[in-house]
N, C-alpha and C positions, 0 to 999 in steps of 0.2 A: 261888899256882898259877903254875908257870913256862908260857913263854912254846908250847915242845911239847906240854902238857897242853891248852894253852887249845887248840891249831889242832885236838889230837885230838877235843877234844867237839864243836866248832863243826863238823868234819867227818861226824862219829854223827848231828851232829841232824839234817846233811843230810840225808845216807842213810837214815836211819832211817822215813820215809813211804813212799819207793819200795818199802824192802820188807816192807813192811806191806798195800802195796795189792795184792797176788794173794790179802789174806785179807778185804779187801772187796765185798760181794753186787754182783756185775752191776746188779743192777736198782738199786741206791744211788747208780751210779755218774753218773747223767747225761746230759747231752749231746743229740744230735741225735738223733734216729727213725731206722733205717735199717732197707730193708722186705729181708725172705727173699728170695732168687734166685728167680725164675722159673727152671722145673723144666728142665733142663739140656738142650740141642737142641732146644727148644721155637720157637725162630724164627733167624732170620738177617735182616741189611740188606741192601738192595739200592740203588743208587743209578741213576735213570729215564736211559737212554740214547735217543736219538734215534732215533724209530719202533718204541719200546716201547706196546704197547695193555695195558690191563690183564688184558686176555683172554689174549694172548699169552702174559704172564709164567702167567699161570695154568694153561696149557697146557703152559709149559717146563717148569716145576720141578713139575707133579703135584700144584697145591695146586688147592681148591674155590676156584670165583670169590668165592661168597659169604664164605669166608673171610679172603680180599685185604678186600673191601669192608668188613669188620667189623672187622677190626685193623686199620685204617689209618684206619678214621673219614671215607670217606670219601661228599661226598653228591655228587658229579661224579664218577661213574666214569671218564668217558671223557676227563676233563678233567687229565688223568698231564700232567706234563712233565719234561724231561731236568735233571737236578740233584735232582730229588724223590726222598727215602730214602723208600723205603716197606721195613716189615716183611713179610717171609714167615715166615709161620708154621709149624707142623711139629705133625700130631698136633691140632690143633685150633684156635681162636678166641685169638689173644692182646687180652686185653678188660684196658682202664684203667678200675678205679675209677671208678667220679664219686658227688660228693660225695649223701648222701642213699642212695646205692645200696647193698643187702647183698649176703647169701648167696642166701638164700632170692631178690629180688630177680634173679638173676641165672639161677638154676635154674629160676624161670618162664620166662624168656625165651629162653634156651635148648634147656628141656628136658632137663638133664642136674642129678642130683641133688647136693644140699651137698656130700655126702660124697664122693663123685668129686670134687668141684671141690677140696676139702681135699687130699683125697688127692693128687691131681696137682700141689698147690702147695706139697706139705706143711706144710699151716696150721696149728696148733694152737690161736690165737685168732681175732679177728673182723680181717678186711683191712681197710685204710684206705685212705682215696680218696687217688689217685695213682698207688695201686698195680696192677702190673702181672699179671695170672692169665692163667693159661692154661684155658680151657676145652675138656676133652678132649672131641671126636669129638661137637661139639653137636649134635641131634636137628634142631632150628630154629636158622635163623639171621635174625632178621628183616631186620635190616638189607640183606639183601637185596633187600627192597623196592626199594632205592634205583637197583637198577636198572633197574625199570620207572616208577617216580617222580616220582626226584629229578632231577637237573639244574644242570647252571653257572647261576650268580647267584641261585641260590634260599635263602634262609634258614632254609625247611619245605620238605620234598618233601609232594606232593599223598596227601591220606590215602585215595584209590581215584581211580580213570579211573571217570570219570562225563559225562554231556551237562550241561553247564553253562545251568542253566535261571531263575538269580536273580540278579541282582549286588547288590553291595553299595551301599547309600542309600537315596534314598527311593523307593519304590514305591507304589501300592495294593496293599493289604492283600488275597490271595488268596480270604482267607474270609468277611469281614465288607466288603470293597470300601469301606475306606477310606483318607485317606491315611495311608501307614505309612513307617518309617526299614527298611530291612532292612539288620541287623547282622552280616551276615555274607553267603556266597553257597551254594548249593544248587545238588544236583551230580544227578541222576535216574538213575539204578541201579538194577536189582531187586533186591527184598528180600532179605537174608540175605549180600548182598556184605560181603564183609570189610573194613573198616573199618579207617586203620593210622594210628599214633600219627607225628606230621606231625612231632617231634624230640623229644626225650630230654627224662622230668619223671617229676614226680611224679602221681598219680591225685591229685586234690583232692576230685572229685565224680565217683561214680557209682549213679546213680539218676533218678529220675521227678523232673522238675520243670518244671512247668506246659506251656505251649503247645511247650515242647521234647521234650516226651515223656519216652522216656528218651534221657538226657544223662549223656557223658564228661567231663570238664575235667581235662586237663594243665597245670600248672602246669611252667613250662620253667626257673625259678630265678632268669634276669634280668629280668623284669618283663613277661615276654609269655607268656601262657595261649592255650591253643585249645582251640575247643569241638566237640562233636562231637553233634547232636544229631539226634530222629528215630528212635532204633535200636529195632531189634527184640529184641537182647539184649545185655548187657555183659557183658563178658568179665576185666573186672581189678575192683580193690577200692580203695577210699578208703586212701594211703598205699604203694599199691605205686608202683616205681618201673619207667617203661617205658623201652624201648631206639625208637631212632628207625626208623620199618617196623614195628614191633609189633604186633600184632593185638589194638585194644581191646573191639573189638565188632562186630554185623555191621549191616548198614543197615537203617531198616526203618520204618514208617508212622503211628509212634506222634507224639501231642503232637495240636495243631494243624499238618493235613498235608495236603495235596489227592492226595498222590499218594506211593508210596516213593522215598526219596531219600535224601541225607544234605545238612544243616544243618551245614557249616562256618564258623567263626569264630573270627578271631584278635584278643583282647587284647592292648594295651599298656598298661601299670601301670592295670586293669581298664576299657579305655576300647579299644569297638568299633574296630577299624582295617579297613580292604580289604585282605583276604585276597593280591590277586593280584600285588600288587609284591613279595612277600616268599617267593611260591612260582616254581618253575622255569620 
């Protein structure tokens, strides 16, 4: 084989991959995960100028407060500063993923059905946490909450405004008058108060269990749970996933109780903690 035959093959077998690969299946091919656009005008950046309120922008540009506070994730409203990109949204709720979270999942919390949410994201399979949707023209927005709540330096916003009637440690024992540990603190509200999930988890527990009545348990994913006990009715299910503000249940007299109230309590890798350093 002379010496221009040989360059001619050694040049085929190059090329010859390249163009073979437009007749190889996408889905064969590889690589990194790349998620669908969010639905086009759906939001814009903003970068926080000095003696911006978050009111304000809310006011400038025609967007719902509660929508600010729900696409930005934020549990200090009022706590903006200048350099801070916050998303405005357009059209609805732009909501991230988070791990553990669905469809269905999101449509409770919401109020707005799968299929809109699909529709609007044009989804064809199941979203992955990271990713970005747009939730068109939400019904509810809990995270709202946060701003009658939550607050700078807090890690949970408070799950209702209550008179603060029990702390946490040791006590006597309301009903039996002995000495007792209280593992949480008790907040005195009238029955049926709405009751709001203190940060984003999962429902681990919802049901009747002992001196707690009926009891919520969120599991928050890094090692800290909160309880919500006392309640007159639950309102979510073992494995849904709530939004922080959420509405899990309403307050109410059940368990071991002397009075209506709600029985809050925050775990750390399942070990009683005081509630009040870690809220607003």
């Amino acid at each position: 084989m002379n010496k221009d035959l040989a360059l001619a093959v050694l040049v085929g077998l190059f090329f010859l991959p390249l163009l073979l690969l437009p007749l190889v299946s996408q889905e064969d091919l590889g690589g990194p995960l790349s998620f669908p656009p969010v639905a086009s005008g759906s939001f814009r950046s903003y970068v926080v100028r000095s003696g911006d309120t978050l009111a304000g922008l809310a006011d400038r540009y025609g967007i719902p407060l509660s929508w600010l506070v729900a696409s930005n994730g934020l549990l200090a409203p009022g706590a903006i500063y200048p350099g801070q990109e916050l998303v405005l949204p357009q059209g609805g709720v732009l909501h991230t993923l988070r791990a553990g979270q669905g469809l269905a999942d999101l449509a409770a919390t919401y109020g707005v059905s799968e299929e809109e949410i699909r529709k609007a994201n044009g989804l064809s399979g199941d979203p992955l946490p990271g990713q970005r949707l747009l939730i068109p023209e939400p019904r509810t927005v809990p995270q709202a909450a946060v701003l009658e709540l939550g607050g700078e330096g807090g890690r949970f916003i408070w799950p209702l405004k209550g008179r603060l009637t029990s702390l946490f440690g040791p006590r006597t024992h309301p009903i039996y008058g002995t000495p007792d540990f209280h593992t949480g603190i008790d907040l005195a509200v009238p029955e049926g108060t709405q009751v709001h999930a203190a940060a984003p988890g999962t429902v681990t527990w919802a049901g009747t269990r002992g001196g707690y009545g009926l009891l919520v348990i969120v599991d928050h994913g890094d090692g800290y749970s909160t309880y919500y006990g006392h309640l007159s009715r639950i309102l979510v299910h073992v494995g849904q996933f709530v939004e922080v503000g959420q509405v899990i249940g309403l307050s109410g007299n059940t368990g071991l109780s002397t009075g209506p109230h709600l029985h809050f309590e925050i775990r750390n890798l399942g070990e009683p903690i005081d509630p009040l350093p870690l809220l607003p």
